[in-house]
DOTI-526206 format. One record per residue: residue number from 1; residue in one letter; x negated, y negated, z negated of N, C-alpha, C, O in turn. Coordinates in pm, 1 decimal, always signed. Atoms other than C-alpha are relative to their C-alpha. Example, Ala and Ser with C-alpha at 12.3 -4.5 7.8 and 13.67 -1.06 7.14 Angstrom:
# DOTI-526206
<1,"A",<-89.0,+119.0,+0.0>,<-1230.0,+450.0,-780.0>,<-90.0,-120.0,+0.0>,<-193.6,-118.1,-66.5>>;
<2,"S",<+82.0,+119.0,+6.0>,<-1367.0,+106.0,-714.0>,<+77.0,-109.0,-73.0>,<+26.1,-219.8,-89.9>>;
***
This chain:
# DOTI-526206
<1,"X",<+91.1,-11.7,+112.6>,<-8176.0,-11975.4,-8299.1>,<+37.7,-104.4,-105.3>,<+68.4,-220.2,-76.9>>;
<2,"X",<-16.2,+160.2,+115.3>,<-8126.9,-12188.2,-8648.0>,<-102.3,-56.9,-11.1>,<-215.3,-11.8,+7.8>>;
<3,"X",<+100.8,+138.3,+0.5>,<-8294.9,-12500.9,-8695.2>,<-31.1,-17.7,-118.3>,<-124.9,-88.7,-154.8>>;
<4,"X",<-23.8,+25.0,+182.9>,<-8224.7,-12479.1,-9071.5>,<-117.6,+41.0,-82.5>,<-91.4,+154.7,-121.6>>;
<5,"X",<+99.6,-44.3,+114.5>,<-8507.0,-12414.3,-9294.0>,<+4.7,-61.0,-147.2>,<+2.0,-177.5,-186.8>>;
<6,"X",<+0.4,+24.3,+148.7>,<-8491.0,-12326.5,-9683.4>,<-108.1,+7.7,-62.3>,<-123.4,+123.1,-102.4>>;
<7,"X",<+160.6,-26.3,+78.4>,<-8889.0,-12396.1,-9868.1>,<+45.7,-31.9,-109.1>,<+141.3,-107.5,-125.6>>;
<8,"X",<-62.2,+24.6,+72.0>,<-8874.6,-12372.7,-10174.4>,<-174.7,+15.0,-122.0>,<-192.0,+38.3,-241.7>>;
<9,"X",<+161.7,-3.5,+86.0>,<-9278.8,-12375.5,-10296.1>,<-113.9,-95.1,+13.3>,<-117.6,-205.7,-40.6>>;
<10,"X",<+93.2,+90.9,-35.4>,<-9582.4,-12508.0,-10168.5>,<+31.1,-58.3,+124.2>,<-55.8,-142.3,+147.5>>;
<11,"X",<-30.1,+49.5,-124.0>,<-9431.8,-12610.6,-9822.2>,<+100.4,-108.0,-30.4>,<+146.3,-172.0,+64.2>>;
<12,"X",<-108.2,+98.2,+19.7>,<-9175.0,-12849.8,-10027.0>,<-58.8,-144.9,+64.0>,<-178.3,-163.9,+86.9>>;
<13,"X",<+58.3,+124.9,+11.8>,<-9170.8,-13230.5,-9947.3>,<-95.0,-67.2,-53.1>,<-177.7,-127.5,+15.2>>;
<14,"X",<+46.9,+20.6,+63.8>,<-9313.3,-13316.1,-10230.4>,<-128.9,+18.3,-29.6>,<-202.3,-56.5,-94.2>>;
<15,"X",<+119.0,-45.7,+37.7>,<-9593.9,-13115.4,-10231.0>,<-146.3,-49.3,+101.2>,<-150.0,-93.8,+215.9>>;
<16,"X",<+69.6,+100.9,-97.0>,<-9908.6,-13238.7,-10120.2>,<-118.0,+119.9,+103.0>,<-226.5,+158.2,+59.4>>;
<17,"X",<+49.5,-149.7,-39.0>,<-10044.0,-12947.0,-9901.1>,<+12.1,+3.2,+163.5>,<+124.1,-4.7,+214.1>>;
<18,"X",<+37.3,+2.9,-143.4>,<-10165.1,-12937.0,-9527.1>,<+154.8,+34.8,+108.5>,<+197.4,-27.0,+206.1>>;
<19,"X",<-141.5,-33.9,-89.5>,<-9812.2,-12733.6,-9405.1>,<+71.0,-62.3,-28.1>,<+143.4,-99.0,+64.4>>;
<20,"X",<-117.7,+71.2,+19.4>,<-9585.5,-12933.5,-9616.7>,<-39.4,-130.1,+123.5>,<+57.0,-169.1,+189.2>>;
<21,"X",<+23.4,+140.1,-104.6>,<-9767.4,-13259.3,-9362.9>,<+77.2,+9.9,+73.7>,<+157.6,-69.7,+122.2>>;
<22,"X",<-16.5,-7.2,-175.1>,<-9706.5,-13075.5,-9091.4>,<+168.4,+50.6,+18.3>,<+215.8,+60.9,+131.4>>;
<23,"X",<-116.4,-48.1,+2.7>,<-9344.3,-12949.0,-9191.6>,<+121.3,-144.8,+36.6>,<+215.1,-152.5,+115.9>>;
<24,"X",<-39.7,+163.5,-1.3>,<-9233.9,-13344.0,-9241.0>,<-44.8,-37.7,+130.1>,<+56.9,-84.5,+181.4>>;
<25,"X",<+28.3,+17.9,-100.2>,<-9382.8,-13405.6,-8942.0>,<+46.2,+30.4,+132.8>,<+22.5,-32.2,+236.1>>;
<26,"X",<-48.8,-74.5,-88.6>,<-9174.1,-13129.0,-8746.4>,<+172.7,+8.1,-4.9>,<+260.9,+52.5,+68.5>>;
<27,"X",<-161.0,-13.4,+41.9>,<-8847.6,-13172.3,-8914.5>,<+80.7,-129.1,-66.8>,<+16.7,-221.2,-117.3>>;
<28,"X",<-81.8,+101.6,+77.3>,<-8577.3,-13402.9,-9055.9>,<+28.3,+51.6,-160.0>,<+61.8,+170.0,-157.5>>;
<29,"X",<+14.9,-60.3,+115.2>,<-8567.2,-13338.0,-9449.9>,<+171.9,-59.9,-7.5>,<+202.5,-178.9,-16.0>>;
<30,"X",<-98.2,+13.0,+50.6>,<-8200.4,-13294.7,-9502.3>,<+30.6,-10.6,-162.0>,<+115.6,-89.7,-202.8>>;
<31,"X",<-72.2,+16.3,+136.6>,<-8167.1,-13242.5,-9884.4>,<-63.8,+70.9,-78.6>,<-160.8,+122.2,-22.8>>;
<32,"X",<+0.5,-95.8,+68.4>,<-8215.1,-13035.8,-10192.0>,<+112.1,+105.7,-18.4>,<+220.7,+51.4,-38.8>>;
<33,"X",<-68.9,-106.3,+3.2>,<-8029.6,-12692.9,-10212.3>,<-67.5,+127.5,-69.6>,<-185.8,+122.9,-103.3>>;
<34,"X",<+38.8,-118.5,+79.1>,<-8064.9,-12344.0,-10379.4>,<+94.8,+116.9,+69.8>,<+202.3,+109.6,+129.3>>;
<35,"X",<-65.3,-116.2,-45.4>,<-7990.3,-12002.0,-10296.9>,<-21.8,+109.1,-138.4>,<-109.6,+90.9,-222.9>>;
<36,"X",<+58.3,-72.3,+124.3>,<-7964.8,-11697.7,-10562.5>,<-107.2,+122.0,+29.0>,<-119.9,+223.7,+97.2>>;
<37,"X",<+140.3,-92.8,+47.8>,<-8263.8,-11543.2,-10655.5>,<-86.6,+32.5,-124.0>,<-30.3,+35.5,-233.4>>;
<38,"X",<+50.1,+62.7,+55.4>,<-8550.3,-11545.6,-10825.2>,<-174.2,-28.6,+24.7>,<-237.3,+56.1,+88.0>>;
<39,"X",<+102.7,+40.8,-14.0>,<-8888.8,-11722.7,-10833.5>,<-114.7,+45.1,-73.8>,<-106.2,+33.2,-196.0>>;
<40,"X",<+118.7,-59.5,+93.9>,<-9247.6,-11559.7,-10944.9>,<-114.8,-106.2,+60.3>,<-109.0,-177.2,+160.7>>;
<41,"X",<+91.0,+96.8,-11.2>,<-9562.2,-11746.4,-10974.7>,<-106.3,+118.2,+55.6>,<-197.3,+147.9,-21.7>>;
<42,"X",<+82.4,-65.0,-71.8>,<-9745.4,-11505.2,-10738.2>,<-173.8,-17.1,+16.0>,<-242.7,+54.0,+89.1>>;
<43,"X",<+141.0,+22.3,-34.8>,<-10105.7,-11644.7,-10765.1>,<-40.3,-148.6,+2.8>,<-53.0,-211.7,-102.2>>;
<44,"X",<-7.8,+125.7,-48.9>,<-10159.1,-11977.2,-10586.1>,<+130.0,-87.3,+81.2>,<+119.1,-176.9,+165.0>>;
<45,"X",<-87.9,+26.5,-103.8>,<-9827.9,-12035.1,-10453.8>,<+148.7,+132.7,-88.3>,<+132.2,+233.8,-156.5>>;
<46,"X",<-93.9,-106.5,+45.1>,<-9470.0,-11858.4,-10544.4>,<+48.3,+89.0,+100.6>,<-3.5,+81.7,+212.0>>;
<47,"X",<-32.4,-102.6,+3.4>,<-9273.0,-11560.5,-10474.5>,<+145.7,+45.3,+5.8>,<+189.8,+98.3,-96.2>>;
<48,"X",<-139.8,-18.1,+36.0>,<-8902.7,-11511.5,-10393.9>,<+45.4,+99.3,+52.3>,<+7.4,+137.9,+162.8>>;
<49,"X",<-72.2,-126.3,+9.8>,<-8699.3,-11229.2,-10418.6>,<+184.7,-39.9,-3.0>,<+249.0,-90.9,-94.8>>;
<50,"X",<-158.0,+3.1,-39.7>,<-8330.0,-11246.3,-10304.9>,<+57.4,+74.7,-68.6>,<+42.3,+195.7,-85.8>>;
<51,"X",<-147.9,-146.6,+66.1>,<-8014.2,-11139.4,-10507.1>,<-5.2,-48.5,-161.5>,<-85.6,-112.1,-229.7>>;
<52,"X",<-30.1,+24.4,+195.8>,<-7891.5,-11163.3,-10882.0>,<+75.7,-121.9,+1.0>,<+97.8,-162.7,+115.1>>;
<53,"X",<-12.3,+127.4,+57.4>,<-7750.2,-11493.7,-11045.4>,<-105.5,-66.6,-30.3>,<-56.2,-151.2,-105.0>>;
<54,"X",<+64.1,+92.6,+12.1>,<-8039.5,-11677.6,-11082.9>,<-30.1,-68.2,+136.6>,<-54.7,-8.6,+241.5>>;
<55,"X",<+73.5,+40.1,-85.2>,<-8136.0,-11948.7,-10883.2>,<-127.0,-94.1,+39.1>,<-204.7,-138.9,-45.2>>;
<56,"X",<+120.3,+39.3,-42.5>,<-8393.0,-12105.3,-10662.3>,<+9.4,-141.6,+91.5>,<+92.8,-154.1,+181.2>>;
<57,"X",<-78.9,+150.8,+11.8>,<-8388.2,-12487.5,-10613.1>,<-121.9,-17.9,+102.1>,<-235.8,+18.0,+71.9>>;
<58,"X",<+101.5,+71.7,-87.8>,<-8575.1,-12643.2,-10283.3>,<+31.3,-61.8,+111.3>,<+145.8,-104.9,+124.6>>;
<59,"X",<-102.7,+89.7,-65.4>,<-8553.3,-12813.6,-9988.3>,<+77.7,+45.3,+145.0>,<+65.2,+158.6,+191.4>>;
<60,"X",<-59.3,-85.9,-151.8>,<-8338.3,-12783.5,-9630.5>,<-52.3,-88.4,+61.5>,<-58.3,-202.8,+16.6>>;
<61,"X",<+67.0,+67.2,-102.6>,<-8518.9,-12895.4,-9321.2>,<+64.5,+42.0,+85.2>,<+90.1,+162.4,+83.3>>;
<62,"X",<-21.8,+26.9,-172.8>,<-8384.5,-12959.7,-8961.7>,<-77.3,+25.3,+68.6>,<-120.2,-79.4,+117.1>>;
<63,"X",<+132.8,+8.5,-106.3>,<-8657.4,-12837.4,-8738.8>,<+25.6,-68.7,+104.4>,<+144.5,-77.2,+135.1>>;
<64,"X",<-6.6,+79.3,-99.8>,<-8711.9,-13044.6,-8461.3>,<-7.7,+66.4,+121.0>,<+56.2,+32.7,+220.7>>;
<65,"X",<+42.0,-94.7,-110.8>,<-8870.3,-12750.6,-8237.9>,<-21.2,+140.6,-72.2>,<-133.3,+189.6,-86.4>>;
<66,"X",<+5.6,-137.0,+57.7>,<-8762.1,-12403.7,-8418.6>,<-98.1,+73.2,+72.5>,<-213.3,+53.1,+33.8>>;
<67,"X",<+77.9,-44.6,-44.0>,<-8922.0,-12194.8,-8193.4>,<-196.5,-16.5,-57.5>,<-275.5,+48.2,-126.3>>;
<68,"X",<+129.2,+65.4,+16.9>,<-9247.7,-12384.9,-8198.6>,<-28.7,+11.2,-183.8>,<-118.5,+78.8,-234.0>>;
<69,"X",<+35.2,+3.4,+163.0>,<-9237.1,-12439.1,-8602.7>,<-16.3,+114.9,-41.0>,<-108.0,+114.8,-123.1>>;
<70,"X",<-3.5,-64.3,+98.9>,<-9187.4,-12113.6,-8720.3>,<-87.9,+72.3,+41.5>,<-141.6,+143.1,-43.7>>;
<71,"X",<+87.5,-100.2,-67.8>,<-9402.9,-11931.6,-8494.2>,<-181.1,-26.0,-107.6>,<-265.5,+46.8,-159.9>>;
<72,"X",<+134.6,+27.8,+87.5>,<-9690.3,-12154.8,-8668.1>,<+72.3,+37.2,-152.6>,<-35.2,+65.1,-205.7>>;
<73,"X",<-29.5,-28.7,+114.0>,<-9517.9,-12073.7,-9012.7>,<-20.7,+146.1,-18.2>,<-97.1,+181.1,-108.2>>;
<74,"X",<+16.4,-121.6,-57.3>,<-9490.5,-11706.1,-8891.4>,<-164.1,+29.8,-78.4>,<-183.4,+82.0,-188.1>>;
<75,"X",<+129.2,-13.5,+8.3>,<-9881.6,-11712.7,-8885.4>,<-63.1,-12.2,-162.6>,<-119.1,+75.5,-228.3>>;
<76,"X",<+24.5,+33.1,+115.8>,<-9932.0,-11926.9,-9208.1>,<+45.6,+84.1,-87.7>,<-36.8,+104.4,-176.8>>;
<77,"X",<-50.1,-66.8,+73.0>,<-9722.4,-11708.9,-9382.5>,<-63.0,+160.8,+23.9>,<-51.3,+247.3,-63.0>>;
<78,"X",<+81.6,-137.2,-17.8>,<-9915.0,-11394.2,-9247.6>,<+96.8,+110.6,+46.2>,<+123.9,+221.8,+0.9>>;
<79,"X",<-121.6,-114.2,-36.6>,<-9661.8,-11227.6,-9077.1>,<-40.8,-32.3,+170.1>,<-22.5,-141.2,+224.5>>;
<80,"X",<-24.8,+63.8,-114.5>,<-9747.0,-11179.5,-8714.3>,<-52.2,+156.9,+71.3>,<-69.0,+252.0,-5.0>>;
<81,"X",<+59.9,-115.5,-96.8>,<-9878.5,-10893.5,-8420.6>,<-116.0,+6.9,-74.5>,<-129.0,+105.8,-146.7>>;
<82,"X",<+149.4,-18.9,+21.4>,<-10258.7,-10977.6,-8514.2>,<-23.7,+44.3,-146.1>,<-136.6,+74.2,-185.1>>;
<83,"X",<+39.0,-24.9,+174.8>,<-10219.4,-10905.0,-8909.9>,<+42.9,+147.7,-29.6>,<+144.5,+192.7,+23.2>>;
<84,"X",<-65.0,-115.7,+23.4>,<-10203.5,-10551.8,-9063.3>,<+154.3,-36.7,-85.8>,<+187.5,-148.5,-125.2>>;
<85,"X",<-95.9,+1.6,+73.4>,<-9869.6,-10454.7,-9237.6>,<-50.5,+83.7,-130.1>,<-136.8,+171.4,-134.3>>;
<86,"X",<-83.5,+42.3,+64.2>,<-9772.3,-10456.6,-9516.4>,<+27.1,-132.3,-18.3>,<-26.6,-186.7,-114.8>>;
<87,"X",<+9.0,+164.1,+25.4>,<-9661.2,-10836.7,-9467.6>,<+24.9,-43.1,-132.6>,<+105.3,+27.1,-193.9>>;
<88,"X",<-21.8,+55.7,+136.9>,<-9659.8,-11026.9,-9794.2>,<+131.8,-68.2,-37.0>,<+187.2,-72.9,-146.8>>;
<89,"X",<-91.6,+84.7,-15.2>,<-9391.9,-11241.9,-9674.6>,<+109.6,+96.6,+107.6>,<+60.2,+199.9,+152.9>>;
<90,"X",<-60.2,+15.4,-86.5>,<-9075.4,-11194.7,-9440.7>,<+83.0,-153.9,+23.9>,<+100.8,-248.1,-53.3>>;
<91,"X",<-74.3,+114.7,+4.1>,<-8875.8,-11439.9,-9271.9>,<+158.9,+54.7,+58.8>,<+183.7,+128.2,+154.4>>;
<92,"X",<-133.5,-40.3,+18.8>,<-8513.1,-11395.6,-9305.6>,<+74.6,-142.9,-10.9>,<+46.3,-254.7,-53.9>>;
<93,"X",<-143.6,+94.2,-10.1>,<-8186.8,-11571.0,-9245.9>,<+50.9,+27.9,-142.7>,<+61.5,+146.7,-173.5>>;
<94,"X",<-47.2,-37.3,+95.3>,<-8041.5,-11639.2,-9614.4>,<+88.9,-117.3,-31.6>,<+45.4,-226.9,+3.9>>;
<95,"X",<-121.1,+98.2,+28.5>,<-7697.0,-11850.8,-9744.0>,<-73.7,-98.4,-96.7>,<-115.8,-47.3,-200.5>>;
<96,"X",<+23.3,+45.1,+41.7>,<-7817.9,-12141.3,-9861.9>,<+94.5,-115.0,-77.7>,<+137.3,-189.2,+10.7>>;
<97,"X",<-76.9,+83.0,+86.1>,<-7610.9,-12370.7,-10121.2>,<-13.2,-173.5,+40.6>,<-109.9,-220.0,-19.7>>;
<98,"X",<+9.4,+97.0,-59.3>,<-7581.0,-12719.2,-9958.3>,<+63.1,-143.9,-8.5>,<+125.2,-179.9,+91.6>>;
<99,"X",<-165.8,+74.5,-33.4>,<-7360.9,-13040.2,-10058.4>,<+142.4,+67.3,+35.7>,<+229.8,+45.8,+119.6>>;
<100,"X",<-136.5,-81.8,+50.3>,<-7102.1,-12798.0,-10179.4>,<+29.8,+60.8,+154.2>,<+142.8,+47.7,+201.2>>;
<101,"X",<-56.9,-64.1,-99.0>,<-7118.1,-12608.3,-9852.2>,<-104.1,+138.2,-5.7>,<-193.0,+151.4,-89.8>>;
<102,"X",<+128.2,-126.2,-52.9>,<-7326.8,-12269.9,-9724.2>,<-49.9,-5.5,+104.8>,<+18.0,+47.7,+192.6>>;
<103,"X",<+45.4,-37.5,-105.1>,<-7536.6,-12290.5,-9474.7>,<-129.0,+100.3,+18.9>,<-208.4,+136.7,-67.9>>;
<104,"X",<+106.5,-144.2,-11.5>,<-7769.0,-12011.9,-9302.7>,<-141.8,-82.0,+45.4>,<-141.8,-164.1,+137.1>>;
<105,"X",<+137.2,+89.1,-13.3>,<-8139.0,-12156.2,-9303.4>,<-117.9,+145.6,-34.4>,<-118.3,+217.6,-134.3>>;
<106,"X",<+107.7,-60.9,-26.0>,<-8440.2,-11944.3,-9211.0>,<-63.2,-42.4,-158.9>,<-61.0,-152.3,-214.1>>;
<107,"X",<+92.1,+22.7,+98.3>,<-8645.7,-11891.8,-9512.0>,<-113.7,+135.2,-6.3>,<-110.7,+223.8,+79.2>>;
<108,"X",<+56.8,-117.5,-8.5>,<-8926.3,-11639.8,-9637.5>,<-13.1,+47.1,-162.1>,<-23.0,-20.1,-264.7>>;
<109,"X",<-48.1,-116.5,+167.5>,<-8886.4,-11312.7,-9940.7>,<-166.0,+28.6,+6.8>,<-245.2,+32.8,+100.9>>;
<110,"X",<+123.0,-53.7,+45.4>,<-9186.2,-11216.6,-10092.8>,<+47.6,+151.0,+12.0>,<+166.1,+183.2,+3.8>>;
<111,"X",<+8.5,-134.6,-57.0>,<-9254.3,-10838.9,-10003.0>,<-15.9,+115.2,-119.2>,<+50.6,+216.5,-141.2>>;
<112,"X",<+74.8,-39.4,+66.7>,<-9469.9,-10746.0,-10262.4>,<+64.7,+42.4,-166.9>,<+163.3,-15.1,-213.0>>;
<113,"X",<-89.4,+17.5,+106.1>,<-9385.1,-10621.5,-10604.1>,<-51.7,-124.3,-114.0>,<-159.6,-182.8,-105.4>>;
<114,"X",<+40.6,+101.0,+88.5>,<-9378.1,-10869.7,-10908.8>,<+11.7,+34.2,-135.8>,<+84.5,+128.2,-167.8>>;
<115,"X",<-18.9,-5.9,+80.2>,<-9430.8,-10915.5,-11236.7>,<+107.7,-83.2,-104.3>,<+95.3,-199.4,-143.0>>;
<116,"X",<-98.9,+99.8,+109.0>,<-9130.0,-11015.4,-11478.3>,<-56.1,-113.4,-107.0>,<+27.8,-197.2,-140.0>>;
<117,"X",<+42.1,+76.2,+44.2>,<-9357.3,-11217.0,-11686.1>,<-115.6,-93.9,+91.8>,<-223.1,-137.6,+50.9>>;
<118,"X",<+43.6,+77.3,-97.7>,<-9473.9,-11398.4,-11400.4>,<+126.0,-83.9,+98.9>,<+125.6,-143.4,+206.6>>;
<119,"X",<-155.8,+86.0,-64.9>,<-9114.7,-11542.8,-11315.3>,<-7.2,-128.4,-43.2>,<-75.0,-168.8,-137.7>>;
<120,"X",<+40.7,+162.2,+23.3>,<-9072.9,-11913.8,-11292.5>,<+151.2,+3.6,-59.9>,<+204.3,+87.5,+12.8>>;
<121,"X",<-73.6,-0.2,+122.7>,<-8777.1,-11941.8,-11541.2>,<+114.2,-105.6,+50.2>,<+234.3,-80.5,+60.3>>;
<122,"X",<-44.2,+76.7,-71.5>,<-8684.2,-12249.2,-11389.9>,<+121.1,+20.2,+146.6>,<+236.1,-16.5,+170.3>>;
<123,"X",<-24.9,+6.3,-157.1>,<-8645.1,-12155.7,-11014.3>,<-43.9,-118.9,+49.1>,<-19.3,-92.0,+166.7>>;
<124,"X",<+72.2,+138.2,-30.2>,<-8793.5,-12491.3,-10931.4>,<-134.6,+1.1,-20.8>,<-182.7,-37.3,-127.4>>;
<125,"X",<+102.0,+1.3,+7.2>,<-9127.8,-12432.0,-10824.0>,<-101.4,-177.3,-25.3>,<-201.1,-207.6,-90.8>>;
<126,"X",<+83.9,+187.3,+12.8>,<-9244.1,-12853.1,-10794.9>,<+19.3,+17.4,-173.3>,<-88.4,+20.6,-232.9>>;
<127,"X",<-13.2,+11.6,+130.6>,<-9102.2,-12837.2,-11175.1>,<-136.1,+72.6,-50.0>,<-224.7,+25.7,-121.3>>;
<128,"X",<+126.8,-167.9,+96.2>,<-9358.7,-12513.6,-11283.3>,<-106.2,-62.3,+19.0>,<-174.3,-77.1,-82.5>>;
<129,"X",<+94.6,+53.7,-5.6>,<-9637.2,-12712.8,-11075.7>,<-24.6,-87.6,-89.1>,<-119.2,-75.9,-167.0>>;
<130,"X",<+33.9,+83.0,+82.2>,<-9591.9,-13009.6,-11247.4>,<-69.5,+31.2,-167.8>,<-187.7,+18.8,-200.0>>;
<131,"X",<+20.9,-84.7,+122.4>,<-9587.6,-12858.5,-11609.5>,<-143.1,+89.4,+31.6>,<-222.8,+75.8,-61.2>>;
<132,"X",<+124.2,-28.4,+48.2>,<-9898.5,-12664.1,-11530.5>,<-117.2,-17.0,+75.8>,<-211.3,+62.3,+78.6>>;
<133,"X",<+133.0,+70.1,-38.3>,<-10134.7,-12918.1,-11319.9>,<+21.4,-148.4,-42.7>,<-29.7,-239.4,+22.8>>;
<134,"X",<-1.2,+93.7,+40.0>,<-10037.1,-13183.3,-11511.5>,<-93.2,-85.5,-141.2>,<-66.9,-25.8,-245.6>>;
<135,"X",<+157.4,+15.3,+123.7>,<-10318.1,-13321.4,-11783.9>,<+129.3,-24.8,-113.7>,<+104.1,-44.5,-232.6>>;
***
């Protein structure tokens, strides 16, 4: 199983948010990296969609206990036996851009469709937060 995990929203380091605690808590924070995509501001939280030239800037984590982590991410993310489908989320293996290397790091695609004027422009969701919970 990979250990690798790519967040790239509200689960970042940075962010100050109950899973990101518990993500730092479960993993070694290797770095910042990006994969191509792109990023929508889905609501309370973003939205990524795999593929194109644009990209999506966040971080890579080491899990400490894959299994164990993602199963609770699994859940958080609403993807599981007990939830109806259509999941909102999947979690997928995707090439992640790394200190000029690729590595494969578990991450999760938004499902759902989006709106083009709801794209984060950026790809750097901490950036979009800042800019619009900032006084």
């Amino acid at each position: 199983m990979h250990s690798f995990l790519f967040v790239y929203g509200t689960l970042r380091t940075d962010m100050n948010h109950e899973m990101a605690h518990y993500l730092r808590n479960q993993s070694r924070v290797l770095g910042q990296g990006f994969l191509y995509g792109k990023l929508y501001n889905v609501g309370n939280y973003p939205g990524l969609k795999l593929g194109g030239d644009g990209k999506v800037f966040g971080d890579v984590l080491e899990l400490t206990s894959p299994s164990e982590s993602l199963r609770k991410l699994d859940i958080y993310e609403g993807i599981g036996m007990e939830i109806d489908q259509p999941f909102e989320y999947s979690r997928l293996v995707a090439n992640v851009f790394f200190e000029q290397q690729q590595i494969e790091c578990w991450t999760y695609r938004y499902n759902f469709p989006v709106d083009e004027t709801d794209l984060i422009v950026s790809g750097d969701y901490l950036e979009f937060f800042k800019q619009k919970f900032s006084p």
